[in-house]
Every structure is written in C-alpha cells, then in structure tokens.
N, C-alpha and C positions, 0 to 999 in steps of 0.2 A: 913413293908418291906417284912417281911415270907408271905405273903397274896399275895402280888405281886408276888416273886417270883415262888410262888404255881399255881397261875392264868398262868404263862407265862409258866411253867414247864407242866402244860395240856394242855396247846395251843399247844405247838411243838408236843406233846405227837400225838393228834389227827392227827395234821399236818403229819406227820411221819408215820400214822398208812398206814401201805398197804392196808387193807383191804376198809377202806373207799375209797381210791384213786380209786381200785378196782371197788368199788359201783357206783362209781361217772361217770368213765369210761365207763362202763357197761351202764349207765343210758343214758349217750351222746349217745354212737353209738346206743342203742336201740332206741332211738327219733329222732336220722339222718337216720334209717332204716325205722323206720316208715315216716315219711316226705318223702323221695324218694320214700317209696312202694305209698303213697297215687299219688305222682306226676305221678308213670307209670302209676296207676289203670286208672288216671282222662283222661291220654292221649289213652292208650287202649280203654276205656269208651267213649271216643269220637268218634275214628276210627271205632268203632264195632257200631255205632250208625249210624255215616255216609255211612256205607256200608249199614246197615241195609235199609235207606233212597233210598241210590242209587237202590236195590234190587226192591224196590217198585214202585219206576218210571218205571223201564221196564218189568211191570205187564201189563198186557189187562187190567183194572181198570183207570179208571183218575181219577186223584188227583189233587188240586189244589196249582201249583210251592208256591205261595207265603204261602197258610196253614202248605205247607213240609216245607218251609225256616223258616215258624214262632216256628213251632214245633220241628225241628230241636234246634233253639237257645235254647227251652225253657228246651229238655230234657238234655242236655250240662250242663244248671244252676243248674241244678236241681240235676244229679251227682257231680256237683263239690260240692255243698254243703253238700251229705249227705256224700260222701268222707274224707272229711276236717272236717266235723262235728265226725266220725268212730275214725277218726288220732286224732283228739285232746284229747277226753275219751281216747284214749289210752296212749297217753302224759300223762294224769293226773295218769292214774295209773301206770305209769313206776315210776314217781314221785311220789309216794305212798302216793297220797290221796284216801281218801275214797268214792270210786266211786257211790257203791250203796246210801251211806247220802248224797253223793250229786245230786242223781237225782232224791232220794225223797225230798228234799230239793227244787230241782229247778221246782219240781210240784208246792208248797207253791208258790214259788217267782216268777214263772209265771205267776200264780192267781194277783199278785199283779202288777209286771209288765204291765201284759195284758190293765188293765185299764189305763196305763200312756202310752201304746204303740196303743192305737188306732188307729193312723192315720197308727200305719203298718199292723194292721191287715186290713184294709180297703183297703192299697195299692194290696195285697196280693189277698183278694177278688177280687176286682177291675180288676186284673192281670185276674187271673183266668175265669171271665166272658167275656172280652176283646177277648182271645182267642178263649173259647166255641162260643159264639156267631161268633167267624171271623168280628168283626166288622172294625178289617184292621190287613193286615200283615205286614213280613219284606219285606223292596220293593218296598211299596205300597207309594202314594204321598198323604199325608193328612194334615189338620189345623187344631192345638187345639188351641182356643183361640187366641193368638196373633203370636206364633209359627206356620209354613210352611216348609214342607219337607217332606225328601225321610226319610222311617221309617227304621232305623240300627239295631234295637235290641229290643223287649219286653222281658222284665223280669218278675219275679214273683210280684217285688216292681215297677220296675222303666219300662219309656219307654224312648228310645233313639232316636231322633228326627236330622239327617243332611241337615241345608239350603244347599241351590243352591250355596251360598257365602262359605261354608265351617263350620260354625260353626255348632256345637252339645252342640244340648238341651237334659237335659235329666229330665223326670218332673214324678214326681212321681204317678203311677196309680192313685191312691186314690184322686189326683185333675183332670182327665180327666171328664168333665162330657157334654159335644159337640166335637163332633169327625166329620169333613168333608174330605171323601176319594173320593179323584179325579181319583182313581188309578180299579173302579169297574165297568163304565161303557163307553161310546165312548162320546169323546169330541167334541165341535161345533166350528170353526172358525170362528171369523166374520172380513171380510175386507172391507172397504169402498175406491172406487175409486170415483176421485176427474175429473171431465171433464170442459170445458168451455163452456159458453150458447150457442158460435160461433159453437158448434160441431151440427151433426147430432144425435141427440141422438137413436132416432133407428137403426143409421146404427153402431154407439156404443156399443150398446145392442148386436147385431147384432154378432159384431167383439171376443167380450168377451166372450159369450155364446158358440162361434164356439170351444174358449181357451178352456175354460174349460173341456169341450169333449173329449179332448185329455189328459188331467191333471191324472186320474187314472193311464193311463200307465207308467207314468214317476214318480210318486210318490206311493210308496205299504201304507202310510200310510194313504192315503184317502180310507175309507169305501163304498164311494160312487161320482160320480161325482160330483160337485161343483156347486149350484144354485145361477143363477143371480135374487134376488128376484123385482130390479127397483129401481126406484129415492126412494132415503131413505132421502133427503133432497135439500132444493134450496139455498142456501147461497148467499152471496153479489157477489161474483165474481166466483161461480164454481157450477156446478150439483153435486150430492153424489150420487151413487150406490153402494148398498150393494151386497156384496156376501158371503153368508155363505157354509160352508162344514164341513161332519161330519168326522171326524177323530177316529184313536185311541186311548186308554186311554192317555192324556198328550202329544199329538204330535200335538195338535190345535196351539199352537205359534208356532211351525216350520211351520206347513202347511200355515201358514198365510203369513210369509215370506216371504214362497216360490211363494205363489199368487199375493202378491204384486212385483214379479221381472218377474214373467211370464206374470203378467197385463202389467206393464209397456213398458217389451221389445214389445209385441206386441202392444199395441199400438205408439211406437218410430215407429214401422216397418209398421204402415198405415197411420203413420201422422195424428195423433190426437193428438192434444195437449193435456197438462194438463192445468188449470189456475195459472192465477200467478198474484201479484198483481199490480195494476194499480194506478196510482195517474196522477191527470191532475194539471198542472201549470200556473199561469198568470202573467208575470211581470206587474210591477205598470205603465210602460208605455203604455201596453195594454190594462189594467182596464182602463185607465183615458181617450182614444180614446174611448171606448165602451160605455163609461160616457156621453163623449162629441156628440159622435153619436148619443144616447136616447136623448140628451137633444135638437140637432137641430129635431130629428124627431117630440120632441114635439112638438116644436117652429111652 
C-alpha cells in the first residue's frame, strides 16, 4: 500500500511541476510556429515562383505554355516538400530527439529501404525524364494504355490524368512505358457524306467543293481549306464521299461536326437528297396473279 501511495505521490508530484507544464508549452507553440512558418514559406514559395513564370512569358524569348505549366507544377512539389521535409527535423528536435543519430541512422535504413522502395525510385526516375525529354505536358491530351485525357498534374512520382467524363487517373511514373500525345501536332478530320444513285454526282462534287471554300472563314480552327477527295464507297442504297480537313491540335471532332451541318444545310438548300432506305412489298394476291399470268404465258 506505501508503494502505491509513493507511485501516486510522484505522479501529482510531476503533474504539479511548473516547469514541465512550462516545457510542454513551450514545445506546442514552438511546433505550431513552425507548422505556420512552413505553411506561409510554401505559399510565398509559390507566389514568388509564379511571378517569376509570369516574368518570363513577357520576355522576347518563346517558351513553350504547356513546358512553363508542366514546370510550374513540378517546382511547386518540389518546395512543398523540401519545406515539410526542413519543419518536420525541426519538429523532432523541439521534441528533443537526437537529430544528428538520426540522420546518420536514416543513411543505413535508406540503404535498406532503397531496395524494398524500387518501384519509387523508378517512379521518381521515370518523373524526371518524362519532363527533360517534354514527352507531354500539363494540358496536353494523351493515352497511356487504357487511360485517355487532358494531363492535370506531373509530379515527381505520379501523373494525373482527367477524362473528358470527369474522372481522375492518377498512375504512377514508373508504369508509364507508351505515351500517345494528341496535343503536338495538327489533327485530320475525316467526314463521309452519304448521296443517292438518283443524284448527279458531279454536280454534287460540284456543290460541296464550292462549301468548302468558304469554311476557313467561318471556322479559325481549320488550318487549311477542306478537301473533297471522291467516292470513298458505293453501298446498297447511297454513294460515300469523303472529306477530309486538317485542323488544330484536338479540334478534328468539332470540325467535323461542324462539316457535317454545313454539308447538310447546303445540300437541303440545292435539293439533293440523302438516301434513305427502301423496301418493295407484294401482297399474296398480287404474287398469285403474277403466278397465274407466268403460268397462262407458258401455256
């Protein structure tokens, strides 16, 4: 029972002391100091990054928007973590661990780590050359593998990928290894109009060709006029004419669209039809006359 009472008589004892409470205090606001200092540094460290960016657009030099946007995010990630990484060593030593054992320490257990963190050192690599090379930016419309979209974000590890639908992939460098960027060169439209056999087809040809001609003025995303290249096929009940047009990066399904309603109204507007399908019918009282008439003609 004196044991007890000894044990609870140093408990209060501690409990009581000023001076630890003191320590303790001291310890809080110094780690809510540091946590706020790193929070303004990372947001100043931003601001001073984006000015710096801004600065450099309105240079006589061209730069490439989407290299500035991809480089932008990456120097962003890159202070927030050696920031966070500065505050936390500092955390530990407010906490009065031993900072220097621990970061000869975390040399060893890197060593060891390293080999069970492969796939991050790879991601990291992987990062790193993705950017040097410019093999796509943030901006840019690409396909990795089964994934499609607008690119949100490169990181050091990861890349951020948003479909057309809304969702975000986010797939880790280190498994990128086919990258298709739609986003680097000018895109080709192809539309096929549909006529009837009953048409003139040269004076179709004709009609379409005149369209086109006009189509650059009304559209800034055609790089060039619109070519009718001809019968692209002859189907059961309708002619095919192709028309292809080169566009800019990613605006070949608008343009196409748009070709297909600029076809149509003018052709409404000359009287050319489109096809449509056809079926012929015979009731069985008119088979059985048609019967009976082969059969007198044989007779």
């Amino acid at each position: 029972m004196k044991t007890w009472d000894r044990l609870i008589e140093r408990l209060w004892e501690r409990l009581t002391n000023e001076d630890l409470w003191l320590s303790i205090g001291e310890g809080a606001l110094k780690i809510t100091v540091t946590i706020l200092l790193a929070a303004i540094v990372i947001r100043i460290g931003k601001v001073m990054i984006r000015n710096i960016f801004k600065l450099r657009a309105k240079s006589p030099l061209n730069f490439s928007e989407r290299r500035e946007n991809t480089l932008l995010r990456l120097l962003e990630n890159v202070l927030t973590y050696v920031v966070y990484f500065i505050a936390f060593v500092n955390i530990l030593s407010i906490m009065t661990f031993d900072i220097k054992g621990l970061i000869a320490g975390a040399g060893v257990v890197g060593l060891a780590v390293g080999f069970g963190a492969q796939s991050l050192v790879k991601d990291v690599i992987t990062g790193f050359f993705i950017i040097f090379e410019d093999q796509f930016s943030v901006g840019d419309y690409i396909r990795i593998g089964k994934y499609e979209g607008y690119v949100e974000e490169i990181g050091l590890r990861t890349t951020k990928i948003k479909s057309w639908t809304g969702e975000l992939h986010i797939l880790p460098n280190g498994s990128i290894t086919e990258v298709t960027n739609f986003s680097l060169h000018n895109s080709l439209a192809i539309v096929d109009v549909t006529v009837a056999y009953e048409e003139n087809i040269e004076e179709v040809e004709q009609t379409i060709e005149e369209l086109l001609k006009t189509l650059p003025d009304k559209y800034e995303e055609l790089v060039a006029p619109p070519q009718l290249l001809g019968i692209q096929n002859m189907g059961a009940t309708e002619v095919v004419l192709r028309i292809v047009a080169e566009t800019t990066p990613m605006n070949h399904m608008y343009i196409a669209r748009m070709i297909r309603k600029e076809v149509k109204l003018c052709l409404d507007e000359k009287g050319i039809e489109i096809p449509f399908p056809r079926l012929v019918m015979y009731s069985r009282e008119e088979k059985e006359n048609m019967i009976g008439r082969k059969d007198t003609e044989t007779s």
